[in-house]
RONUBA-639735 format. One record per residue: y, z, x of N, C-alpha, C, O in turn. Coordinates in steps of 0.02 Angstrom, whole numbers, padded with zeros to 5 digits, always signed. Example, Ala and Ser with C-alpha at 12.3 -4.5 7.8 and 13.67 -1.06 7.14 Angstrom:
! RONUBA-639735
-00284+00390+00660-00225+00390+00615-00165+00390+00660-00166+00423+00712/-00112+00354+00642-00053+00357+00684+00002+00394+00645+00057+00402+00670/
! end
This chain:
! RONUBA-639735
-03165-02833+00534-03107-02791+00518-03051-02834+00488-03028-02884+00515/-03034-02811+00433-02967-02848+00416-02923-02854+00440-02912-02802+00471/-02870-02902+00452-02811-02912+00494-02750-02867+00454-02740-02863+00393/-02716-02835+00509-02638-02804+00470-02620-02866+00418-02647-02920+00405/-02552-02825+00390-02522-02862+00363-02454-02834+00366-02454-02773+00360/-02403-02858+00373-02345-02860+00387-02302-02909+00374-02320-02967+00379/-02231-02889+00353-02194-02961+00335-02131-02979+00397-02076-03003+00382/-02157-02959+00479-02127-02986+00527-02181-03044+00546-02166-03099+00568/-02252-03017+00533-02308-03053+00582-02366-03084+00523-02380-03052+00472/-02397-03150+00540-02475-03176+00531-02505-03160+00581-02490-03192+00631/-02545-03118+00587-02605-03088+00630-02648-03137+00627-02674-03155+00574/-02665-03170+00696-02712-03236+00683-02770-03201+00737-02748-03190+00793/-02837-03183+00726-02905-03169+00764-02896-03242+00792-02880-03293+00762/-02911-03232+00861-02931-03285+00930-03004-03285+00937-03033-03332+00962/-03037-03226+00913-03093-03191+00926-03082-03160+01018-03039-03173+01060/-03144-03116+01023-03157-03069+01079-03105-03033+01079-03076-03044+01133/-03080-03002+01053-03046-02937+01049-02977-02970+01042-02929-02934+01029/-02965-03048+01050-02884-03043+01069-02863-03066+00968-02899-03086+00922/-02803-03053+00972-02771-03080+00915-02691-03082+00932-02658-03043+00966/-02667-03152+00889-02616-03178+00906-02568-03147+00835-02592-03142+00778/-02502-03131+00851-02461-03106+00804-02395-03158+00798-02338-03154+00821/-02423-03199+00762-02364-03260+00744-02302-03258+00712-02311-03265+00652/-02246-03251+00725-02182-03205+00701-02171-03269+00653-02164-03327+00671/-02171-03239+00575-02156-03267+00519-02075-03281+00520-02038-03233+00533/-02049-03345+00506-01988-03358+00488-01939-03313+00456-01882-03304+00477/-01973-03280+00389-01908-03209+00344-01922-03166+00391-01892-03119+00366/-01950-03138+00454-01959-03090+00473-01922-03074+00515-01877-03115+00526/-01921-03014+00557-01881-02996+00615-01885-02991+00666-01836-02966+00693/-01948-03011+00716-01986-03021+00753-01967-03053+00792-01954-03036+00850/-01958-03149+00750-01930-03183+00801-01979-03221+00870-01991-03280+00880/-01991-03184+00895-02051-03219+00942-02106-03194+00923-02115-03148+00884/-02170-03243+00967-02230-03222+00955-02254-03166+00970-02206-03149+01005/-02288-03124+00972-02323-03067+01044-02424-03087+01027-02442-03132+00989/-02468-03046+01061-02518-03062+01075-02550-02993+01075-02506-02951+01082/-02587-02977+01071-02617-02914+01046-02696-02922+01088-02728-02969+01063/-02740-02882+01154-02782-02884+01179-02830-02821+01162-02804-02769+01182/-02872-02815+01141-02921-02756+01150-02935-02751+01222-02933-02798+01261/-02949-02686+01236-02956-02671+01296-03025-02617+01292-03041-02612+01233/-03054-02590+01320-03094-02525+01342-03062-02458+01356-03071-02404+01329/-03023-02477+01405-02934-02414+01389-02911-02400+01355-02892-02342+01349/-02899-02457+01303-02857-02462+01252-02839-02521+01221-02873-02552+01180/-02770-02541+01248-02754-02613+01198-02701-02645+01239-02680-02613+01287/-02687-02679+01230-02612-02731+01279-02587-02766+01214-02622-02791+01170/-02507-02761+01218-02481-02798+01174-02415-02849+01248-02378-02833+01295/-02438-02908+01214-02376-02958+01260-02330-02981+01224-02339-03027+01184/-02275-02953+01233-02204-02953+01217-02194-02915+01129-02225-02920+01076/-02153-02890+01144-02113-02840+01086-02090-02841+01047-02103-02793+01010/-02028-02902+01015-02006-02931+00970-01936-02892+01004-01921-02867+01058/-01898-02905+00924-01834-02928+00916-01809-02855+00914-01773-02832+00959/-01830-02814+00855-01796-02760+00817-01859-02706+00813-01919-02715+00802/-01814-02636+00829-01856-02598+00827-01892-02588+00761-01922-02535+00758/-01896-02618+00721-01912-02622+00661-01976-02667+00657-02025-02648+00624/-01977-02719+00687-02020-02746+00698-02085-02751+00733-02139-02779+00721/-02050-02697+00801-02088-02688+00850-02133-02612+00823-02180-02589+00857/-02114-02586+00770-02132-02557+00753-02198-02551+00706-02237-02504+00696/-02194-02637+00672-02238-02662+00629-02295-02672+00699-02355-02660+00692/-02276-02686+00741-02333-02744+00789-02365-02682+00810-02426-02683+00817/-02334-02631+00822-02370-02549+00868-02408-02532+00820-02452-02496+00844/-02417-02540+00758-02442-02504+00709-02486-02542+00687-02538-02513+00671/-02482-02623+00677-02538-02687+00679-02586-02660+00730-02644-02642+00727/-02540-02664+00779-02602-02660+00855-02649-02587+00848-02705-02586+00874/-02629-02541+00820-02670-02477+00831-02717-02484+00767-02768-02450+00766/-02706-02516+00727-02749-02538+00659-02812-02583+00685-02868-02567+00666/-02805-02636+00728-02840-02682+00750-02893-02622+00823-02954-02614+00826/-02852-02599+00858-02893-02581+00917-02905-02493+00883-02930-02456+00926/-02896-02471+00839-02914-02411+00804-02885-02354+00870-02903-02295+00870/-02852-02374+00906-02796-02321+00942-02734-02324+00993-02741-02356+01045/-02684-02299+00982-02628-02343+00997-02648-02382+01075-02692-02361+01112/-02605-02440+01088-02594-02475+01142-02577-02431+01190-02542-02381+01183/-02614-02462+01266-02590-02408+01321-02561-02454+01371-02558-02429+01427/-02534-02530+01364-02509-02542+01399-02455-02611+01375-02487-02646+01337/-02394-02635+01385-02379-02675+01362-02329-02720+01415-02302-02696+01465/-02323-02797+01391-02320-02856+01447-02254-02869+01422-02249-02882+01362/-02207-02867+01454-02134-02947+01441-02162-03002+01485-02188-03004+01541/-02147-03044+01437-02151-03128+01461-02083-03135+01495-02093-03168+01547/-02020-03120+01491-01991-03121+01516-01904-03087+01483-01905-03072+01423/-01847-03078+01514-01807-03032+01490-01760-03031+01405-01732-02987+01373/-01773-03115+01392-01736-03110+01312-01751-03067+01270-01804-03037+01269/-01696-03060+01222-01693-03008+01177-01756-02996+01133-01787-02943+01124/-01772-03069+01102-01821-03073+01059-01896-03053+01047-01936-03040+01003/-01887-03061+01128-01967-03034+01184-01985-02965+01214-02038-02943+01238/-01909-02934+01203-01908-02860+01245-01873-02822+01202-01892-02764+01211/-01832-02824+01159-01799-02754+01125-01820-02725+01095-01796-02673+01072/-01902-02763+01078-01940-02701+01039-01991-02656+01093-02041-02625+01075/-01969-02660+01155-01968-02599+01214-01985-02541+01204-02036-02513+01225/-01931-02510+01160-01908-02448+01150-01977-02411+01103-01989-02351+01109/-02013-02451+01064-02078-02435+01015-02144-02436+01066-02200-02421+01048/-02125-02458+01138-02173-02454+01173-02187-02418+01248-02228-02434+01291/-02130-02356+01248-02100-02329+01300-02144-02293+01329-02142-02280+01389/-02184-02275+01293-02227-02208+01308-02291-02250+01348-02341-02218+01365/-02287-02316+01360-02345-02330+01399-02301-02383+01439-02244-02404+01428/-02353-02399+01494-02326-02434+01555-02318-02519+01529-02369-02547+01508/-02264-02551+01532-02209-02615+01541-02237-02650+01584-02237-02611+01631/-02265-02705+01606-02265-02754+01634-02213-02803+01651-02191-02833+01601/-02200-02811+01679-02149-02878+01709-02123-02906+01781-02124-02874+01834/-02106-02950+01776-02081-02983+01833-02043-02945+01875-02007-02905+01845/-02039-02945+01934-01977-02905+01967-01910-02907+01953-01862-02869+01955/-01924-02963+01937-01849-03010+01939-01816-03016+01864-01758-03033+01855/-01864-02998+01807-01854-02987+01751-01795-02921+01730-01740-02921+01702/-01851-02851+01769-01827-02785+01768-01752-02798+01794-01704-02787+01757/-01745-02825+01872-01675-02813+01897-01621-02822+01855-01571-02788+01844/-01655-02913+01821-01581-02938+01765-01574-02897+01728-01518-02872+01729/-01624-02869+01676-01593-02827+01634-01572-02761+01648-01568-02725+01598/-01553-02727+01718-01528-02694+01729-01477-02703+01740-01442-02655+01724/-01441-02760+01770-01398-02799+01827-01363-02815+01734-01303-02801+01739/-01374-02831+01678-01360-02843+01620-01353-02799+01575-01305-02805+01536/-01378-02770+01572-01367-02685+01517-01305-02677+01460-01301-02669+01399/-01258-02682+01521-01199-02656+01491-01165-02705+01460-01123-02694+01416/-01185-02783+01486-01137-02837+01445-01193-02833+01384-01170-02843+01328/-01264-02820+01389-01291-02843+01318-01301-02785+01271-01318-02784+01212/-01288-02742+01307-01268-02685+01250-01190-02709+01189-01181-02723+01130/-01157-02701+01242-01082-02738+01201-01103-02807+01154-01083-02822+01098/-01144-02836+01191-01151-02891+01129-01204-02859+01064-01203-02878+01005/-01232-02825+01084-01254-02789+01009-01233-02746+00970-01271-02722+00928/-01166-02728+00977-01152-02703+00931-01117-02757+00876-01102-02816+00873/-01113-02677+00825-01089-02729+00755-01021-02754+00760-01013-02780+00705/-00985-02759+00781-00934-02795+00777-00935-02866+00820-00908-02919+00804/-00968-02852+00872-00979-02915+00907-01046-02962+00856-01059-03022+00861/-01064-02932+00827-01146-02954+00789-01094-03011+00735-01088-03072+00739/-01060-02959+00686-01025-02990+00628-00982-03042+00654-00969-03093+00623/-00958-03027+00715-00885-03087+00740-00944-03164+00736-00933-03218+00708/-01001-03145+00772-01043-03219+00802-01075-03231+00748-01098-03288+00755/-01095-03203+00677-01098-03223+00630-01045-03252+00578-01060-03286+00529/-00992-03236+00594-00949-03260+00542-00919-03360+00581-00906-03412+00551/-00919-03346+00642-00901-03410+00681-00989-03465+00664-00999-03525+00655/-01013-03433+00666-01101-03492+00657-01085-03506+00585-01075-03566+00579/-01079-03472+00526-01072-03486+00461-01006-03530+00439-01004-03568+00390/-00951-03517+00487-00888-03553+00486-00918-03638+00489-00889-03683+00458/-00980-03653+00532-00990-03708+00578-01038-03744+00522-01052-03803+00524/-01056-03707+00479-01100-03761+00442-01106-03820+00413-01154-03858+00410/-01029-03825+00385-01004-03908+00369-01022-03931+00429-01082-03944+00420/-01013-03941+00474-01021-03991+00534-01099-03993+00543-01119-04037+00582/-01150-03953+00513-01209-04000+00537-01234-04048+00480-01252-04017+00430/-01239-04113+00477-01247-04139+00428-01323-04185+00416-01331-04235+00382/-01381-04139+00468-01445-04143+00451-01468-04098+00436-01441-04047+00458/-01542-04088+00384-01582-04044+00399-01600-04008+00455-01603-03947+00451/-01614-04038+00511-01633-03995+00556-01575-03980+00609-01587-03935+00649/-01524-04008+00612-01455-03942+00619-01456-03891+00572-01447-03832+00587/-01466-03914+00513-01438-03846+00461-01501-03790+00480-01487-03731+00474/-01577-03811+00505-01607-03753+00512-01616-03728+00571-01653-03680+00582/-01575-03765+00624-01561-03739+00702-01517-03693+00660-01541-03637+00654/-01464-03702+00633-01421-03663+00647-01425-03590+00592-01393-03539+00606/-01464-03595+00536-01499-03542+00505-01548-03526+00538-01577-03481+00507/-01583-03540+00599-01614-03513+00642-01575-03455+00692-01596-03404+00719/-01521-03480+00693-01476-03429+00741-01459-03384+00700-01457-03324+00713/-01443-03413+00639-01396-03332+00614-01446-03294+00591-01423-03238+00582/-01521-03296+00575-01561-03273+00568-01576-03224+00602-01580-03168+00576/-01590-03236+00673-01603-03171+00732-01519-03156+00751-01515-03133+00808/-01449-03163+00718-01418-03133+00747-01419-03052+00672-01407-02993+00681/-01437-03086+00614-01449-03052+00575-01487-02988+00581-01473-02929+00568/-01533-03012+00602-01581-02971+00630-01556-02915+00662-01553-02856+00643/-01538-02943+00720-01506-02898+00757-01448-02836+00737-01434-02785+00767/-01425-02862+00681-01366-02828+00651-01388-02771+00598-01357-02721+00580/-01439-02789+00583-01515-02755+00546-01505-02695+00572-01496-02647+00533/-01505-02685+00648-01536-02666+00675-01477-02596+00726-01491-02542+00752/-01407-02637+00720-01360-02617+00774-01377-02544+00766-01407-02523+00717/-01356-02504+00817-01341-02448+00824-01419-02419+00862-01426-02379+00908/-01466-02455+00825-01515-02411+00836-01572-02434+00888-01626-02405+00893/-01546-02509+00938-01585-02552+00984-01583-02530+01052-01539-02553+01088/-01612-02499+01068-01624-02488+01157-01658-02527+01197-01717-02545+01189/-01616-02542+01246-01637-02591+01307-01662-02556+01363-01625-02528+01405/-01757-02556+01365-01766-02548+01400-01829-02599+01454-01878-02632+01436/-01794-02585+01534-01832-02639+01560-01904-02625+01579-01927-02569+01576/-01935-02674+01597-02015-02656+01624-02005-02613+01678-01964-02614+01723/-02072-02557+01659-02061-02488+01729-02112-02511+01780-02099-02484+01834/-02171-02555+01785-02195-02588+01824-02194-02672+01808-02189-02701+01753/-02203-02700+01881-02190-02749+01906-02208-02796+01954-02248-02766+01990/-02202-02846+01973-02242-02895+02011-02216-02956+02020-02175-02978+01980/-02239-02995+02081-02181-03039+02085-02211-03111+02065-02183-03150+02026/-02276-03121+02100-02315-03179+02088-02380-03160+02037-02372-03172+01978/-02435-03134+02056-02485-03126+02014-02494-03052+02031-02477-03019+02080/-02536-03034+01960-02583-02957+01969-02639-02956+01946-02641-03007+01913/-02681-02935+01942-02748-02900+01883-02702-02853+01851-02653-02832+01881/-02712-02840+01805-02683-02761+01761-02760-02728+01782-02814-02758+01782/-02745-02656+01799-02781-02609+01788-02828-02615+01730-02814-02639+01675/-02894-02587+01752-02944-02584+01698-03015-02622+01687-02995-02676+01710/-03067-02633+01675-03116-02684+01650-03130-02738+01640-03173-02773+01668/-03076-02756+01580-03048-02828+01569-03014-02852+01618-02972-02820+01651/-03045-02960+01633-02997-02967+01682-02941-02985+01644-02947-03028+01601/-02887-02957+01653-02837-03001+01626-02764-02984+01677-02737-02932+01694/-02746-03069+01692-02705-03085+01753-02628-03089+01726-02625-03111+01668/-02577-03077+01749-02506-03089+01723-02500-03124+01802-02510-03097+01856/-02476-03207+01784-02455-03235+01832-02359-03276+01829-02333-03282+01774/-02335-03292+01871-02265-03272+01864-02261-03364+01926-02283-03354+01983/-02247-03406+01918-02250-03474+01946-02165-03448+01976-02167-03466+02035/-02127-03430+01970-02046-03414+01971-02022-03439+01926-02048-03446+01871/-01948-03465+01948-01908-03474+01881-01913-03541+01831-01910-03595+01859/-01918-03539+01773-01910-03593+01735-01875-03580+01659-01832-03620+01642/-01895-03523+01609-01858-03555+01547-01799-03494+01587-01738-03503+01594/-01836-03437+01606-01779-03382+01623-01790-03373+01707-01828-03416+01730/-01761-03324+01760-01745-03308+01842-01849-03318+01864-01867-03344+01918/-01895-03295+01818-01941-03284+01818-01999-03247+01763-02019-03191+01747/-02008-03303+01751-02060-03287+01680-02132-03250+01686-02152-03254+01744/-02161-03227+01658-02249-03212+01644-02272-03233+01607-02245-03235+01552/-02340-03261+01618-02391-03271+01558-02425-03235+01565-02400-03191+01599/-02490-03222+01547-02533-03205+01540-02612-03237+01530-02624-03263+01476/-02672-03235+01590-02712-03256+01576-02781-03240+01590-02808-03225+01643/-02811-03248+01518-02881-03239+01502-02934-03285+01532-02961-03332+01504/-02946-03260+01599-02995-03331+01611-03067-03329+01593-03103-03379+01600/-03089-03274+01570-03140-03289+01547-03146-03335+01466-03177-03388+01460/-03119-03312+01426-03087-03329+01350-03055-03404+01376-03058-03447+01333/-03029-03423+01429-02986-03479+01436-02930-03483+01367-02920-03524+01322/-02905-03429+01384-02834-03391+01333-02766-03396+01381-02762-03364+01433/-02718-03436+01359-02664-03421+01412-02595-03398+01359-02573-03438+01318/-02571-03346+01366-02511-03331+01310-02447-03350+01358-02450-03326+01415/-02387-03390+01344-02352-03414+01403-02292-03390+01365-02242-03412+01393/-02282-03364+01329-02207-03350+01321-02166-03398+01328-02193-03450+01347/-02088-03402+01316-02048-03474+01292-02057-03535+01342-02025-03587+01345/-02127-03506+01391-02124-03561+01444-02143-03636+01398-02118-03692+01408/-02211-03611+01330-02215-03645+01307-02194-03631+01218-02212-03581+01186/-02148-03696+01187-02139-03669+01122-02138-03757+01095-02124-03810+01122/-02166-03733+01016-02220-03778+00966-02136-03810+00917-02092-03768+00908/-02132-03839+00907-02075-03850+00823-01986-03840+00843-01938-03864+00814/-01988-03786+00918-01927-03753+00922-01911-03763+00997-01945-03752+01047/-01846-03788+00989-01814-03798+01034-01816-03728+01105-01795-03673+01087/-01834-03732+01161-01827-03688+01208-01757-03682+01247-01720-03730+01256/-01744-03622+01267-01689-03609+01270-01695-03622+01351-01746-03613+01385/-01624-03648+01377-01603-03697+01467-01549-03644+01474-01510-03667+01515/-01530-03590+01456-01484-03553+01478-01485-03515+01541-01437-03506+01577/-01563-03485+01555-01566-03430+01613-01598-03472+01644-01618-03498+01591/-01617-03499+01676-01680-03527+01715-01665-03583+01761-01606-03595+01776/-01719-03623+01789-01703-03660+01822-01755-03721+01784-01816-03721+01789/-01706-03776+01741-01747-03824+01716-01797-03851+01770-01856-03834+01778/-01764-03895+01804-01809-03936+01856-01876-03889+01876-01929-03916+01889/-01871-03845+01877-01937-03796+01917-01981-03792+01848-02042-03802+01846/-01932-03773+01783-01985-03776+01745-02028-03811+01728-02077-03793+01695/-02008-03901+01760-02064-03951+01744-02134-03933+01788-02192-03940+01767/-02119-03914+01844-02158-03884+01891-02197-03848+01871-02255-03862+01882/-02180-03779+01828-02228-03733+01803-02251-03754+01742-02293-03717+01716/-02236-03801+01714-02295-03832+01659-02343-03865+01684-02397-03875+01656/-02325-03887+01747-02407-03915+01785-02420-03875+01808-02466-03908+01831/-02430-03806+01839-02480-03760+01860-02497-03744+01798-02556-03760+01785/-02462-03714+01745-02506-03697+01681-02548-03759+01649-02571-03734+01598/-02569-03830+01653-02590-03877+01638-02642-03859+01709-02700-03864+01688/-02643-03846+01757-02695-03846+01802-02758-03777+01785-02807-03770+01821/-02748-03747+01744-02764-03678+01739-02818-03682+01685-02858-03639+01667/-02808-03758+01658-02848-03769+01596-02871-03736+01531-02922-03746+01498/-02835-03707+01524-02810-03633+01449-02835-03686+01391-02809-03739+01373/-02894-03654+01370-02922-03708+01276-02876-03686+01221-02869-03720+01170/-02851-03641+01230-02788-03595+01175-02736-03591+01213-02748-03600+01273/-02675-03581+01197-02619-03562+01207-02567-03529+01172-02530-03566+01140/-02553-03459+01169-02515-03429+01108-02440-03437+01135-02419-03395+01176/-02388-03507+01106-02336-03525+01152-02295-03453+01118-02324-03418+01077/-02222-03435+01144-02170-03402+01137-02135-03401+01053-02111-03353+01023/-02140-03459+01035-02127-03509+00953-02183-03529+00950-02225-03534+00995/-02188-03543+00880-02226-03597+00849-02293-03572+00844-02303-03517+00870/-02347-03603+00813-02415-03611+00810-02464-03586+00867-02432-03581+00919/-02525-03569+00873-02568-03566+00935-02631-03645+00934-02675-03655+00893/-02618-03675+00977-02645-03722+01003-02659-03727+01068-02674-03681+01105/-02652-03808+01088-02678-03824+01144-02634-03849+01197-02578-03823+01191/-02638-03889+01246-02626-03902+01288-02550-03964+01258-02504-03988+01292/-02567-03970+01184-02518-04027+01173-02422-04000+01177-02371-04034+01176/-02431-03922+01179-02375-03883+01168-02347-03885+01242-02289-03874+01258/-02385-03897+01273-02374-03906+01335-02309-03956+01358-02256-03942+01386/-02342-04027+01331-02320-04064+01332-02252-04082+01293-02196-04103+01309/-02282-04064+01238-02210-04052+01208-02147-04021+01225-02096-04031+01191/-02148-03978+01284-02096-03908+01293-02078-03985+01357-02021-04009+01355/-02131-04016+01409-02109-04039+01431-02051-04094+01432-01995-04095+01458/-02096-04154+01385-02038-04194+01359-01963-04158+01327-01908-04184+01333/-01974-04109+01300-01903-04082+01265-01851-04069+01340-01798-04100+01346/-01877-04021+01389-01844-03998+01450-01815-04065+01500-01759-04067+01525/-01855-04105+01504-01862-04177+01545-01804-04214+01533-01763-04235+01574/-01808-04222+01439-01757-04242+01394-01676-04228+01417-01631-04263+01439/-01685-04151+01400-01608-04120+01423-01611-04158+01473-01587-04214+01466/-01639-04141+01535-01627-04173+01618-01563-04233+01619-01503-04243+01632/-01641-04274+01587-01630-04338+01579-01532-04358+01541-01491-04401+01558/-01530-04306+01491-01475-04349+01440-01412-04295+01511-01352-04307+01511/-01437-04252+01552-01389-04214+01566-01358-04279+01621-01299-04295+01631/-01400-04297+01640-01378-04362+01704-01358-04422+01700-01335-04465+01737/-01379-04414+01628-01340-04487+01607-01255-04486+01575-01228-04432+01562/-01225-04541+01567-01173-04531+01543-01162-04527+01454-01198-04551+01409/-01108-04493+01450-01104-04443+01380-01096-04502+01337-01066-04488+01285/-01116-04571+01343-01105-04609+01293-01165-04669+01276-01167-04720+01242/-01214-04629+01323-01283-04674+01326-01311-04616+01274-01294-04557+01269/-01369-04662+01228-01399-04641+01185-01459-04559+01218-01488-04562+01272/-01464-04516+01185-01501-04465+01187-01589-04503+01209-01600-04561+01190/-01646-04462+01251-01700-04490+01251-01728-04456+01189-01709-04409+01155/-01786-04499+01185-01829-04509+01134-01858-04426+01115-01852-04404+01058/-01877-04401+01149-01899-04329+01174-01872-04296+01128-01902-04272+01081/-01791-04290+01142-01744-04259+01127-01703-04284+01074-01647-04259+01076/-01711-04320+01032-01672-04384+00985-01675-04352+00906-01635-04370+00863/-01738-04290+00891-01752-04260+00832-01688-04220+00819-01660-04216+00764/-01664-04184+00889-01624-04143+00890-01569-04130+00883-01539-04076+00879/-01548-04204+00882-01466-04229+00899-01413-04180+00824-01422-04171+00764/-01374-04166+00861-01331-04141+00818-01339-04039+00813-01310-04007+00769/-01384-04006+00868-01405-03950+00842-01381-03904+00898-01383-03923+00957/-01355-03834+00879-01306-03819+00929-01350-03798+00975-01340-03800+01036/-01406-03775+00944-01462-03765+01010-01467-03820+01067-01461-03802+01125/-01477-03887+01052-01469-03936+01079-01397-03957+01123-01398-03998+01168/-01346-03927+01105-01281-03939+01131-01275-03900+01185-01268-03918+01243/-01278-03832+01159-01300-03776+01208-01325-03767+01289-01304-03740+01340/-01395-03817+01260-01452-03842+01320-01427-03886+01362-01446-03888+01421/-01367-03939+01331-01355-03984+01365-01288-03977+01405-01278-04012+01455/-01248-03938+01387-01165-03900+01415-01214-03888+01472-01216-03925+01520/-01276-03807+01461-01293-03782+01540-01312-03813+01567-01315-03795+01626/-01347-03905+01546-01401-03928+01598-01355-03975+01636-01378-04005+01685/-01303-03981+01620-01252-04028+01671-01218-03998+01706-01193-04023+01757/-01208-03929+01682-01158-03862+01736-01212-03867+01784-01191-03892+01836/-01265-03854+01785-01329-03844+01824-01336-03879+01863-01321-03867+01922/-01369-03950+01832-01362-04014+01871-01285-04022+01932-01298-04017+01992/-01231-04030+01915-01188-04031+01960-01201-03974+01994-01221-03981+02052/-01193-03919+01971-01188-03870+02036-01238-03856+02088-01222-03834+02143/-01305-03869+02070-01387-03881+02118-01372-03946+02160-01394-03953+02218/-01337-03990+02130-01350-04062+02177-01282-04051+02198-01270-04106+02224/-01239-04022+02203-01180-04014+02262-01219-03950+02320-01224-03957+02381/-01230-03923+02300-01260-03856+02344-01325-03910+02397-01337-03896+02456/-01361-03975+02357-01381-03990+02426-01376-04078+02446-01392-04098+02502/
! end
């Protein structure tokens, strides 16, 4: 069967029914999602950015499994991963417990941040900022941001936030034939993440737990734990991995998300005038990177006073 085509997604065959939907850079997507054949039906893991997009992936996915999806996964509560929700309402949400609560417990502040006036204000301040990055890869961190805030603005008026209607705290089977497990280690990039895993296929889709080229985001989560849950997912022995960003590979993305997270740690504990680690040294200058490192020292102090 031929693969969709769409200009949010590269539809990459894994083979055995699964296929990976790699969110193209001009597109609106933004994150990866994962697309499963089923006997039921179909599973799509995670939603994208814009209902526009999520709209491309519902319509990929019913092209590939020849009838719509009857069930769909968040990896965990960011925008990029869940606001295309709303294209997938009519069937049952997967997620963390702890996923659903935040974005309820959140609603109303991230509604306000999507609209257009708040959209245009945080675009006009990122574009103000561009003299100041004076590498390539600041200038495409930071055309990386205005990119999905673009997106988003694409989009205002017409984005509904909705959270997963079922839920789980540590592991499940999903209903059905296929084994396929959504397991949840607790908190690391966000309160509590999901992957997803194929153990027969030795398929693991990890959402921003793991990401390829692109900086992961230290805002919701608990770094230190996340080093933790890259070694249970390294124990699980996954031959593929469809990370959150980037490419589908192996176990090396792994590693990579680690050194980057370790990095922050590391530069968060040291003093602000010792050189950046090696890990983290590509990055220097990128507000993503600045970002990571403001929360990972708020963090750091406030966890190591608490014990």
């Amino acid at each position: 069967m031929a693969l969709p085509k769409s200009p949010h997604y590269a539809f990459q065959d894994l083979g055995d029914g699964i296929t990976a939907a790699i969110a193209r850079p001009d597109g609106f997507a933004v994150c990866n999602s994962t697309i499963v054949a089923l006997p039921e039906g179909g599973l799509v893991f995670d939603t994208g950015l814009t209902p526009e997009s999520a709209k491309d992936l519902r319509n990929g996915s019913e092209q590939l499994l020849g009838r719509p999806p009857s069930v769909a996964v968040n990896s965990h509560r960011h925008l990029d991963h869940a606001l295309g929700n709303s294209e997938f309402a009519t069937v049952p949400i997967w997620g963390t417990r702890r996923t659903r609560e935040v974005m309820l417990e959140t609603h109303d502040q991230t509604m306000a941040e999507l609209k257009r006036e708040a959209l245009e204000r945080d675009i006009r301040e990122l574009e103000g900022r561009r003299a100041e990055m004076r590498t390539d890869t600041a200038r495409a961190d930071l055309e990386f941001i205005l990119h999905m805030n673009r997106a988003l603005l694409e989009s205002a008026g017409q984005a509904r936030l909705i959270p997963p209607s079922q839920t789980f705290d540590t592991r499940v089977r999903l209903p059905g034939s296929r084994a396929i497990e959504l397991v949840s280690f607790g908190s690391g990039h966000t309160e509590a993440d999901a992957i997803m895993l194929l153990s027969s296929e030795k398929v693991l889709v990890a959402g921003d737990l793991v990401c390829v080229g692109i900086q992961p985001s230290l805002g919701s989560g608990d770094p230190r734990h996340w080093l933790v849950v890259l070694d249970e997912i390294e124990k699980l022995h996954p031959e593929r991995i469809v990370p959150g960003h980037g490419p589908v590979g192996k176990l090396e993305g792994v590693e990579e998300t680690r050194g980057y997270v370790a990095g922050v740690l590391e530069a968060a504990t040291a003093s602000a005038q010792a050189p950046l680690p090696r890990a983290i040294r590509r990055w220097e200058g990128t507000i993503s990177l600045e970002e990571n490192l403001r929360f990972a020292r708020e963090w750091v102090a406030a966890h190591d006073a608490r014990h």
